[in-house]
C-alpha positions as MATLAB code, in Angstrom:
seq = 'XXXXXXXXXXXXXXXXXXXXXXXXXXXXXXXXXXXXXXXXXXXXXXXXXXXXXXXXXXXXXXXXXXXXXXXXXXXXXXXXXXXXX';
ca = [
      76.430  -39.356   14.303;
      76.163  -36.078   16.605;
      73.285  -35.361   18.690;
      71.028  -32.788   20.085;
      72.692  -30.558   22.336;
      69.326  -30.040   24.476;
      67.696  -33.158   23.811;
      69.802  -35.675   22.601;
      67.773  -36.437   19.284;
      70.111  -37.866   16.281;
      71.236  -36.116   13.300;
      68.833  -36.355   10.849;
      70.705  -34.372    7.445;
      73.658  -31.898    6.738;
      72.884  -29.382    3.909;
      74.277  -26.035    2.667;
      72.700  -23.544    1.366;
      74.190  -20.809   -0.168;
      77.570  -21.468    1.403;
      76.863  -22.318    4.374;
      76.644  -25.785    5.986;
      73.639  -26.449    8.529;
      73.220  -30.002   10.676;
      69.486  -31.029   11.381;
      68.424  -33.171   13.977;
      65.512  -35.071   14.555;
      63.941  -32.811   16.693;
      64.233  -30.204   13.990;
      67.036  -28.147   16.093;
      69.135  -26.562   12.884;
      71.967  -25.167   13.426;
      74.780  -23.754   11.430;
      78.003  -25.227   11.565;
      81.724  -24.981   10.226;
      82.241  -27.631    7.313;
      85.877  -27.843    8.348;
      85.641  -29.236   11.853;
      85.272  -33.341   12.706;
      82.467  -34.806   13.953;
      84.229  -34.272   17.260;
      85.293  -30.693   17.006;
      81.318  -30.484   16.248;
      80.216  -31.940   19.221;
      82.229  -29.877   21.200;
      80.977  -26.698   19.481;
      77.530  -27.737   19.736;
      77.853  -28.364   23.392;
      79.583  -25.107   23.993;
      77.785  -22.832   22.110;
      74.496  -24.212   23.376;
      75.489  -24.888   26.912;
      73.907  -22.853   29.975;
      76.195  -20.326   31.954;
      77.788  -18.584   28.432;
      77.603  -14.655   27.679;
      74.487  -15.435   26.183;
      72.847  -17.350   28.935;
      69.749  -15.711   29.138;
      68.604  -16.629   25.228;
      69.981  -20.079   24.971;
      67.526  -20.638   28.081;
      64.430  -19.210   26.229;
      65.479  -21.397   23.103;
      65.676  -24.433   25.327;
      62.489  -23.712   26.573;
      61.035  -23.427   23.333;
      62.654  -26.533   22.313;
      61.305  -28.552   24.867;
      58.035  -27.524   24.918;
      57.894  -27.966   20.750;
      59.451  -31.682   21.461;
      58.481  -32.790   25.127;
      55.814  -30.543   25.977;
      52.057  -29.331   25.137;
      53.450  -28.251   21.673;
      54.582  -31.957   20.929;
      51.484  -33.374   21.962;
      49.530  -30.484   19.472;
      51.885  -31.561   16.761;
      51.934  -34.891   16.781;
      48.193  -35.883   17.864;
      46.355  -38.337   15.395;
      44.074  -35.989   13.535;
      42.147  -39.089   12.158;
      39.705  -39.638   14.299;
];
């Protein structure tokens, strides 16, 4: 089972969709991935692609912003509050 690049949550489903494969984790992090590569070809991928310090540094910081504030942050707390009450 592969895990969250930013946040460690576990895989949660694989699906395709129109020909191409996407891995969901917990968190809801979705990304797309090649069918053809193991688990640990996958995990390398995912830890490359997503990893600070690459060409695209600058957006995979905003989207791991954005990801922790949806799952750690004031987000999680909006989304996950007991409406009940």
């Amino acid at each position: 089972m592969l895990t969250c690049p930013f946040c460690d949550a576990p895989e949660a489903d694989r699906f395709e969709v129109e020909g191409h494969r996407y891995l969901v984790f917990r968190c809801m992090f979705t990304p797309e991935i090649d069918p053809r590569l193991s688990d640990p070809e996958l995990a390398d991928r995912l830890r490359s692609e997503y990893a600070r310090g690459s060409a695209t540094g600058h957006f995979r910081s905003m989207c791991d912003r954005l990801h922790l504030y949806v799952t750690q942050g004031d987000g999680a707390r909006a989304l996950t509050e007991d409406r009940r009450a």
